[in-house]
C-alpha positions as a printed Julia matrix, in Angstrom:
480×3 Matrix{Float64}:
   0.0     0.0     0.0
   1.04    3.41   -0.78
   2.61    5.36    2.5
   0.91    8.97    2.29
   2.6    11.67    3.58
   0.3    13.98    5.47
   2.4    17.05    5.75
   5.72   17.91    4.61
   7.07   20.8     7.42
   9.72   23.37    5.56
  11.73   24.78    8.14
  13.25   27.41    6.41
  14.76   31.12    8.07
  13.83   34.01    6.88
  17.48   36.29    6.67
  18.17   39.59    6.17
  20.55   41.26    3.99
  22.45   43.12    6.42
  24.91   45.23    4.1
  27.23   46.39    7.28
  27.63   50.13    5.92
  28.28   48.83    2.62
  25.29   49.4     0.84
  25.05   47.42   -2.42
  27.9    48.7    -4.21
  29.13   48.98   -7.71
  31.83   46.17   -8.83
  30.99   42.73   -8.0
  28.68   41.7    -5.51
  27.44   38.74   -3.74
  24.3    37.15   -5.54
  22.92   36.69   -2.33
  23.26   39.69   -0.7
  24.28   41.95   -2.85
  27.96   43.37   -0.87
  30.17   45.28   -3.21
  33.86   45.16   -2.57
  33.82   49.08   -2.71
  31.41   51.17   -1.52
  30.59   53.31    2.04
  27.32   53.78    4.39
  26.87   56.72    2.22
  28.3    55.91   -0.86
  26.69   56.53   -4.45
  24.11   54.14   -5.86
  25.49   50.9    -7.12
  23.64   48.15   -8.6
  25.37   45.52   -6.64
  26.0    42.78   -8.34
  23.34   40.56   -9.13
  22.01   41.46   -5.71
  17.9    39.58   -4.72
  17.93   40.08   -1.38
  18.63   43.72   -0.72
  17.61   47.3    -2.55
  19.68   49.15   -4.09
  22.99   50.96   -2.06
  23.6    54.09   -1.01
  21.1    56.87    0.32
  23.07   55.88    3.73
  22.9    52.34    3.3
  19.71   51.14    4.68
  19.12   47.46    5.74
  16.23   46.23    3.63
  14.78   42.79    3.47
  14.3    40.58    0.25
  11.04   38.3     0.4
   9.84   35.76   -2.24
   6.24   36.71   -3.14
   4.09   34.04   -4.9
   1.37   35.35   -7.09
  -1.27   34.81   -7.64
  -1.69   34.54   -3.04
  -4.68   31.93   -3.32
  -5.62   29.87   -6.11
  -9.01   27.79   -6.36
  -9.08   24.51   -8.77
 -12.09   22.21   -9.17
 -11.49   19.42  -10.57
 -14.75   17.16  -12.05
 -16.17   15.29  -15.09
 -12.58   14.47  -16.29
 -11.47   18.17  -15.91
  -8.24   18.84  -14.45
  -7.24   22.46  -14.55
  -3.98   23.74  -13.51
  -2.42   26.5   -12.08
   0.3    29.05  -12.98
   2.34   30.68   -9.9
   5.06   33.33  -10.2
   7.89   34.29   -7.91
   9.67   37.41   -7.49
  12.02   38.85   -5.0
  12.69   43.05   -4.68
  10.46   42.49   -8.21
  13.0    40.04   -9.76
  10.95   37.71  -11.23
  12.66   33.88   -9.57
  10.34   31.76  -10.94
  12.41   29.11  -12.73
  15.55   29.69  -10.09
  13.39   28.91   -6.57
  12.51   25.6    -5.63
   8.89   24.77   -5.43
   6.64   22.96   -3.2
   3.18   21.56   -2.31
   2.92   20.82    1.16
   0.51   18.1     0.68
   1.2    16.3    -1.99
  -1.61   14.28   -2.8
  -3.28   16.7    -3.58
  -0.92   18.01   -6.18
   2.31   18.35   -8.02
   4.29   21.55   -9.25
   6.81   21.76  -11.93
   9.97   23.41  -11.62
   7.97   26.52  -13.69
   5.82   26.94  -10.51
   2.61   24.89  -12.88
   0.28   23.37  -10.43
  -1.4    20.28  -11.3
  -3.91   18.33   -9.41
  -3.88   14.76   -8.84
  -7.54   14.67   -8.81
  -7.91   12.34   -6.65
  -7.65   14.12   -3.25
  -9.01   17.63   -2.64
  -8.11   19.74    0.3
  -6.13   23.61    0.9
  -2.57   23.22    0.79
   0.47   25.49    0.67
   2.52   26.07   -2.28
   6.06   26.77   -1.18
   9.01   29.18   -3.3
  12.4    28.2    -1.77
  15.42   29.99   -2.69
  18.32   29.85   -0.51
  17.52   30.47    3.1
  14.0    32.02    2.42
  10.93   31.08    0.88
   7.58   32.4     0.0
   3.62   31.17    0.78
   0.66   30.92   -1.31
  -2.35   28.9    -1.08
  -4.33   26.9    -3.07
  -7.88   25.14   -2.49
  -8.41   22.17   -4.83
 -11.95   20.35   -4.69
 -12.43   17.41   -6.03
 -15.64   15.68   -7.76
 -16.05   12.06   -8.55
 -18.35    9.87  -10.74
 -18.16    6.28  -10.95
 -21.15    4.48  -12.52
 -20.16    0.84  -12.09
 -24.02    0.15  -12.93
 -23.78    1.56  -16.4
 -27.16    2.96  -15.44
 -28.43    5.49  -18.29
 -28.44    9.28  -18.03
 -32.15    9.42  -17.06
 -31.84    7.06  -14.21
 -28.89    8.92  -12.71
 -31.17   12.01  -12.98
 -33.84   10.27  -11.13
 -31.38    9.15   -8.39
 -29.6    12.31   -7.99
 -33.18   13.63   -7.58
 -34.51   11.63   -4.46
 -35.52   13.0    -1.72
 -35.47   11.13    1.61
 -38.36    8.62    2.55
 -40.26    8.15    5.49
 -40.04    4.42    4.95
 -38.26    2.88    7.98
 -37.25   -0.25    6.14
 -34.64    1.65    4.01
 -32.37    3.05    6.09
 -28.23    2.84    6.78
 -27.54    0.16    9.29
 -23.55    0.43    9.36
 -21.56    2.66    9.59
 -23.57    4.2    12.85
 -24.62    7.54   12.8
 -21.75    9.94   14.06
 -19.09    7.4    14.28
 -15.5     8.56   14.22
 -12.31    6.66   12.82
  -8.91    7.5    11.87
  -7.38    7.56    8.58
  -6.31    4.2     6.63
  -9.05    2.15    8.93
 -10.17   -0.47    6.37
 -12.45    0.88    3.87
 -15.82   -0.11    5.41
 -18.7    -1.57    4.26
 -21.94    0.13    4.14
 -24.7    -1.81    4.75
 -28.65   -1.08    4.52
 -31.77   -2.67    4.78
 -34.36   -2.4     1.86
 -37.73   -3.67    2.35
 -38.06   -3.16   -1.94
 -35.39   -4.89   -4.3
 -34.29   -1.8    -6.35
 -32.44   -1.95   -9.55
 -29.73    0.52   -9.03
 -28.43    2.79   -5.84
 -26.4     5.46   -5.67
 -23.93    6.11   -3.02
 -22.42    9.9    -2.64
 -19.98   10.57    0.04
 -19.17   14.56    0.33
 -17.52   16.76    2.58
 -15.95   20.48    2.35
 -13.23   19.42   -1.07
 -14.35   15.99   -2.11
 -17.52   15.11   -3.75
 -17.91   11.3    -4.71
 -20.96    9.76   -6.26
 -21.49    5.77   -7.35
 -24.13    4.45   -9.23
 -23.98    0.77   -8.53
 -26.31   -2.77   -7.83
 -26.63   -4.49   -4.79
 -28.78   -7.15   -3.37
 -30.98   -6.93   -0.5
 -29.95   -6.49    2.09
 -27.42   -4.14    0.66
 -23.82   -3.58    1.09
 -21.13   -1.51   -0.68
 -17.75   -1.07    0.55
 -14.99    1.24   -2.15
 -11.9     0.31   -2.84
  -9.17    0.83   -0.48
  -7.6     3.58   -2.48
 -10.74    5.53   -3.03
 -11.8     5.48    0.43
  -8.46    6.82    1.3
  -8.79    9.35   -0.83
 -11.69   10.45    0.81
 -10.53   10.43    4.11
  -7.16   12.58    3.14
  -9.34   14.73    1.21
 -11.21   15.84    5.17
  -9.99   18.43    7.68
 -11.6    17.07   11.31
 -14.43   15.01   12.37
 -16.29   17.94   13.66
 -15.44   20.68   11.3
 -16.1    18.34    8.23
 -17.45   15.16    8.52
 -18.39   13.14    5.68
 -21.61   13.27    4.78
 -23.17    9.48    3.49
 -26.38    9.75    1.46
 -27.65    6.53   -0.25
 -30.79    6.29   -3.14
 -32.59    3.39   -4.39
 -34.07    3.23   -8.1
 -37.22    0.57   -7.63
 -39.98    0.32   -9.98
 -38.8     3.65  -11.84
 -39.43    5.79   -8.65
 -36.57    7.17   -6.85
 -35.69    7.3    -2.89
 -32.71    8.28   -0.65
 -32.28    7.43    3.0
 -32.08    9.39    5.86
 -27.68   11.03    5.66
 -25.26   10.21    8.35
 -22.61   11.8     9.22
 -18.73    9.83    9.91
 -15.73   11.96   11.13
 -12.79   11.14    9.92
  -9.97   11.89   12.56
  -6.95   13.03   10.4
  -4.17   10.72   12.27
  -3.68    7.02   12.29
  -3.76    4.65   14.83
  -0.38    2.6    15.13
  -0.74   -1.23   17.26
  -2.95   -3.97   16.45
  -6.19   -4.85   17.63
  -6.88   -7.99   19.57
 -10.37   -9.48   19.73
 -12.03  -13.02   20.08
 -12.72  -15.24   17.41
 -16.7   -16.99   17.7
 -18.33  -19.25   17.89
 -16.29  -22.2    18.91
 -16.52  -24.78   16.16
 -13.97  -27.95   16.03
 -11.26  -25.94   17.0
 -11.2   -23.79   14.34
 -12.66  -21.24   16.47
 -13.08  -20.08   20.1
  -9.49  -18.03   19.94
  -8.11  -14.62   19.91
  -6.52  -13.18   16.8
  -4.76   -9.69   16.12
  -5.42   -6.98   13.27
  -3.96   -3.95   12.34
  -6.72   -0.78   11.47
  -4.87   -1.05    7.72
  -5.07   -4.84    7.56
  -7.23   -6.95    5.87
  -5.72  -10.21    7.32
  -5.61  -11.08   11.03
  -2.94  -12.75   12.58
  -2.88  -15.77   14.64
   0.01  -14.0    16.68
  -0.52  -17.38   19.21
  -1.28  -20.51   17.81
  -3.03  -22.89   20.32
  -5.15  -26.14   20.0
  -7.34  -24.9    22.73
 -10.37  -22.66   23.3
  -9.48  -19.4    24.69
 -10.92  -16.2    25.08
 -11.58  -13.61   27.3
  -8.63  -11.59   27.66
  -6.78   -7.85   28.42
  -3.77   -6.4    27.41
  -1.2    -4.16   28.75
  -0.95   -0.52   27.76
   2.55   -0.61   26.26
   1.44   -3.85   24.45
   3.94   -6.16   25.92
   1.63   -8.58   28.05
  -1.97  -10.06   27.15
  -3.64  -11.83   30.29
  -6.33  -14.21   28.48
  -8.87  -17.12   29.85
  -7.88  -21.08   28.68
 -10.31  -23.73   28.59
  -8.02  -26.68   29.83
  -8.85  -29.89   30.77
  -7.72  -30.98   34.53
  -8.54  -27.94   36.01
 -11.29  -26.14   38.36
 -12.57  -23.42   36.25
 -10.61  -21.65   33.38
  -6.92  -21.01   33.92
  -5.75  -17.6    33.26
  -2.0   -17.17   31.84
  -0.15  -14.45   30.94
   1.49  -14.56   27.07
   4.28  -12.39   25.8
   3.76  -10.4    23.16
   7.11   -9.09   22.96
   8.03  -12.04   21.61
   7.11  -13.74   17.23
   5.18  -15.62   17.86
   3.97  -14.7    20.94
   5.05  -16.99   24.03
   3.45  -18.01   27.06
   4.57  -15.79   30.57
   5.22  -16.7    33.66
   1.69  -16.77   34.83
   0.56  -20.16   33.53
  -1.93  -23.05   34.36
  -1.3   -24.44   37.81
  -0.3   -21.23   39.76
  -4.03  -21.03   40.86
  -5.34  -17.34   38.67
  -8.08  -18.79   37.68
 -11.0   -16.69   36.29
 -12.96  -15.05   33.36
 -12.06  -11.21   33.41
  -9.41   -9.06   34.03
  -7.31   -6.01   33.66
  -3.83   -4.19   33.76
  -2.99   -0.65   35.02
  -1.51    1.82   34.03
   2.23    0.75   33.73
   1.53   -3.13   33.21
   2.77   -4.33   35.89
  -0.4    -5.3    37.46
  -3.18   -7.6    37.36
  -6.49   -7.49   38.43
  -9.01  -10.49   37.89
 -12.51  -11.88   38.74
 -11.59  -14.99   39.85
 -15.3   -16.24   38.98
 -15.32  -20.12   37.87
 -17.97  -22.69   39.0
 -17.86  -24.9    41.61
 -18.55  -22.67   44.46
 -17.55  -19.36   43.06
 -20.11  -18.0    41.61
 -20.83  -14.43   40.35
 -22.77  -13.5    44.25
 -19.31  -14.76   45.93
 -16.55  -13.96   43.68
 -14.1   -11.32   44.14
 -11.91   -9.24   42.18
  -8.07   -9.62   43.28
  -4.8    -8.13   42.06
  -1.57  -10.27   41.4
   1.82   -9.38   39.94
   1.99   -9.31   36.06
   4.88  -11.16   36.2
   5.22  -13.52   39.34
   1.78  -13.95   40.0
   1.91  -13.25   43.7
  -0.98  -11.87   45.12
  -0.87   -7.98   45.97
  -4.29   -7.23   47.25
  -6.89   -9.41   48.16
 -10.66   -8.12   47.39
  -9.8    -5.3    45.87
 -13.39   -5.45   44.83
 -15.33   -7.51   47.61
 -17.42  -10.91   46.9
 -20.15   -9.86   44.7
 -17.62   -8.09   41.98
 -16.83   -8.43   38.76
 -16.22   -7.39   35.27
 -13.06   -5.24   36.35
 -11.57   -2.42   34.35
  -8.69   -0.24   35.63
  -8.3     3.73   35.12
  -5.74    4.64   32.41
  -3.89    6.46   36.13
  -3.83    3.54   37.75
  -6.06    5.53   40.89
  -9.19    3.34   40.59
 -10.67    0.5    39.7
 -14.07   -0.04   38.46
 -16.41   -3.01   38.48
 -19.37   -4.25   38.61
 -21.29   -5.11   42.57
 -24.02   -6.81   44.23
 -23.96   -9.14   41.72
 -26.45  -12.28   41.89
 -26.43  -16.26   41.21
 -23.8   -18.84   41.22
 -23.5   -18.99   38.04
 -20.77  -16.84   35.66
 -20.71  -13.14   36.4
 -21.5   -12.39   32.54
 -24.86  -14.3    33.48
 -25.7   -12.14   36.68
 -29.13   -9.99   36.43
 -28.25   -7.5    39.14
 -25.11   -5.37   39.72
 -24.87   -1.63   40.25
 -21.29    0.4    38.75
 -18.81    0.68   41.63
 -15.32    2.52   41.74
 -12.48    1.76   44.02
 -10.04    4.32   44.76
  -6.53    2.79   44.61
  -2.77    3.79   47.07
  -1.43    2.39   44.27
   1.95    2.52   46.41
   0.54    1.17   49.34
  -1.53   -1.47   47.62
  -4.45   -0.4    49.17
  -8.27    0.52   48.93
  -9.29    4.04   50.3
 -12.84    4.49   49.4
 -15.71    2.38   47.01
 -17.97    4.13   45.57
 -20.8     3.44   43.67
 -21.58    5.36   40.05
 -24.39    3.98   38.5
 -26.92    1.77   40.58
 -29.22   -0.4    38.83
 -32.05    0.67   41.17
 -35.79   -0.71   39.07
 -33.75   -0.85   35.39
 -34.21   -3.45   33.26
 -30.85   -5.21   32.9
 -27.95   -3.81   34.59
 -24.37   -1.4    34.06
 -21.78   -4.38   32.59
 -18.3    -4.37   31.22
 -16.6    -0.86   32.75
C-alpha cells in the first residue's frame, strides 16, 4: 500500500541582507546579498551585483529585506467530469521575477504536483487547501491553493435518465430503508479499512447510488446491490476520501444513499462519519466466535490497515476472554483446559514472534474469566469467577503481579464483583457489585457500577464508591 505523507514541514529562516555600511555597491557583488567590494554607508548608488535580497545601495545604506512573493496569493481549482485544470504561480524577490531559479513545493502532496515553472497540477484524486512553497536559498515564500475534487463512478452503467432520477430523491419516510452500518456519528482515523456500508431495503431496487461529500471531495457511485445491501470502495478511493477531510467535527463526511425501484426514486435518511486526520499505530486484539472444532473459540490480532488477522498465538485450545497491557507487551487471556477447576488464566508475551506463554501459567491457581492491567503493566487485576462454588454472588476481584503472579491485594473489589476495568492512572478500579447467582458473572441480572479508589503505592483501597446503581432498570451497568 502506498505510505501517504500527510504534511511535509519546511523549516526554512527568513534572513536579512544586512549590508554592514556597505550598501550594495558597484563592482561585483554577492548574488545573495548583494555586498560590493567598494562602496561606504553613504556611498553613491550601485547596482550591486546581481544582488535579490537587498535594494539598491547608497542613500546611507539602509538594511532592507528581500522576500519571495508568490502570485497569484490563493488559487481555487475544481477538478470534475474528467477536468483537471492547472495553475500558474510566479515568484519574485525586490520584483526580480525567480520563478524558474526557486525551488517549489506543495505541502501536501496528494493533492498536487508543481513543476519546476511553478505549474500546479492536481492529482484529482484528493481535494483539500494546501500550501505552495518558493524556496530559494535560506528564504521562501507562501501561497495557497484550495483544490476540490468531484467524482463519478457508474459501475451500474445505469443510463443518463436514471442517474437524474437518483440524484433527484428525496429522503423517505419508509423505515425499512435506512443505513444500518456505519452508525450515525461514528469517528475513525485515517487508513481504517475501507468499510462496508450496509442497509436494509424492504423493496429490491435496480440501481443505488452512493455519494460521500464533505468540504473538497464530492464522490458519487451508481452501482447494484442485493438486498440487504452492502457496498464497501476500494481501499484507495476510500483513502482518498478520508485525506481529502480536515476534522471530524469541522467536516465530517456526509453518506447519502438512493434506491431506483420500480422507476421511482428514494434516498435514505444522511449520516454523518468523522474522519480523525491521524492514524492509529498497534494492532487490535479481539475473540474469534463461535467455537466450532477448534477452528474457532481463539483470539486473533489486526492492524486498522489490515485486511488479514494474525494468529500471533497458535493454540489447539479454546481461549478467550482476555486484556492487554498498555505498552502492548503482556496479554492476560482465559484457557479452557482440561484438569482444572474453572478456566486457567496465563499471561502470554507479546514481545516475543510468535507470541510466548509468561510466567503466569496453568497451575499457579489465577483462575477466572475477566481481568485487567494498570496503568504501567505491571499489574493484574481479575474476577476470579469459575464454577464450583464461586459463583458471580461470591466472587471477588483480586490483584496479582503481572509477572510472578503473587498476590498484591486481596478483594480489591469484595465478593459480589466483577467485570473489572482499571483507570488509564492507575487511581481506581471499576467493576461491577451486588452481583447475583452462582453462576458466571456475565450471566448475573443484578449489579450496580462501583469505583475503588486505589494507594497504588501502598496497595491499598481508600474508598468504594458506587456510580451507577441499577435501582428498578431493566438489565444492569456491565463491562466498565
Amino acid at each position: 500500500m502506498k505510505m501517504r505523507t500527510l504534511w511535509l514541514s519546511v523549516g526554512v529562516a527568513l534572513i536579512t541582507a544586512l549590508t554592514m555600511g556597505q550598501g550594495c555597491a558597484a563592482g561585483r557583488g554577492n548574488e545573495l546579498t548583494g555586498s560590493g567590494s567598494t562602496g561606504s554607508a553613504s556611498g553613491p548608488s550601485g547596482s550591486g551585483g546581481d544582488c535579490l535580497l537587498c535594494g539598491t545601495g547608497g542613500g546611507g545604506g539602509d538594511d532592507q529585506q528581500g522576500v519571495i512573493v508568490i502570485s497569484p496569493a490563493t488559487a481555487a481549482l475544481a477538478v470534475g467530469n474528467g477536468n483537471v485544470p492547472t495553475q500558474q504561480f510566479s515568484a519574485t524577490i525586490n520584483g526580480t521575477d525567480v520563478t524558474s531559479a526557486v525551488t517549489w513545493v506543495v505541502e501536501k502532496p496528494d493533492t498536487g504536483s508543481i513543476s519546476k515553472g511553478g505549474l500546479l497540477t492536481p492529482t484529482g484524486k484528493v481535494g483539500g487547501v494546501t500550501k505552495i512553497l518558493a524556496l530559494y536559498n535560506q528564504t521562501k515564500g507562501e501561497a495557497l491553493a484550495t483544490i476540490s475534487v468531484s467524482l463519478v463512478a457508474n459501475t451500474a452503467n445505469l443510463s443518463s435518465s436514471d442517474q437524474q432520477l437518483l440524484d433527484a430523491a428525496q429522503p423517505t419516510n419508509d423505515p425499512g430503508f435506512r443505513v444500518t452500518y456505519p452508525l450515525d456519528g461514528v469517528v475513525v482515523p485515517l487508513r481504517m479499512l475501507s468499510p462496508e456500508i450496509m442497509w436494509n431495503s424492504a423493496k429490491s431496487a435496480t440501481a443505488y447510488r452512493l455519494r460521500l461529500t464533505s468540504k473538497y471531495i464530492d464522490y458519487i457511485e451508481y452501482f447494484t446491490s442485493q438486498n440487504p445491501g452492502i457496498k464497501a470502495l476500494s481501499q484507495q478511493q476510500w483513502e482518498d476520501i478520508q485525506f481529502s477531510g480536515t476534522g471530524p467535527v469541522s467536516d465530517p463526511l456526509k453518506v447519502e444513499l438512493a434506491r431506483l425501484s420500480g422507476g421511482v426514486a428514494e434516498a435514505t435518511t444522511p449520516i454523518s462519519i468523522g474522519i480523525a486526520q491521524g492514524i492509529v499505530y498497534g494492532s487490535v486484539y479481539y475473540w474469534q466466535l463461535p467455537y466450532q472444532g477448534g477452528s474457532n473459540g481463539k483470539i486473533l490480532r489486526i492492524k486498522p490497515s489490515s485486511e488479514i488477522a494474525d494468529e500471533f498465538f497458535p493454540s489447539s485450545d479454546c481461549w478467550g476472554c482476555h486484556s492487554v497491557s498498555r505498552d502492548g507487551t503482556k496479554m492476560m487471556a482465559t484457557f479452557e483446559l482440561g484438569g482444572f477447576n474453572g478456566f486457567p488464566q496465563q499471561l502470554i508475551d507479546l514481545s516475543k514472534m510468535p507470541a510466548q506463554l509468561g510466567t503466569i501459567q496453568a497451575g499457579t491457581g489465577i483462575t477466572g474469566v475477566f481481568s485487567t492491567f494498570n496503568n504501567d503493566g505491571t499489574k493484574v487485576a481479575y474476577s476470579n469467577n469459575f464454577g464450583g462454588g464461586m459463583g458471580a454472588n461470591v466472587s471477588a476481584v483480586h490483584i496479582v503481579d503481572a509477572v510472578t503472579g503473587q498476590q498484591v491485594l486481596q478483594n480489591a473489589l469484595p465478593p459480589g464483583c466483577g467485570e473489572p476495568s482499571w483507570s488509564p492512572d492507575g487511581t481506581m478500579l471499576a467493576g461491577i457489585c451486588g452481583m447475583d447467582g452462582g453462576g458466571w458473572t456475565f450471566d448475573s441480572f443484578s449489579g450496580d457500577l462501583t469505583i475503588a479508589h486505589l494507594n497504588a503505592q501502598q496497595n491499598q483501597v481508600t474508598s468504594m464508591t458506587t456510580v451507577v446503581p441499577q435501582g428498578n432498570l431493566t438489565g444492569r451497568p456491565a463491562y466498565p
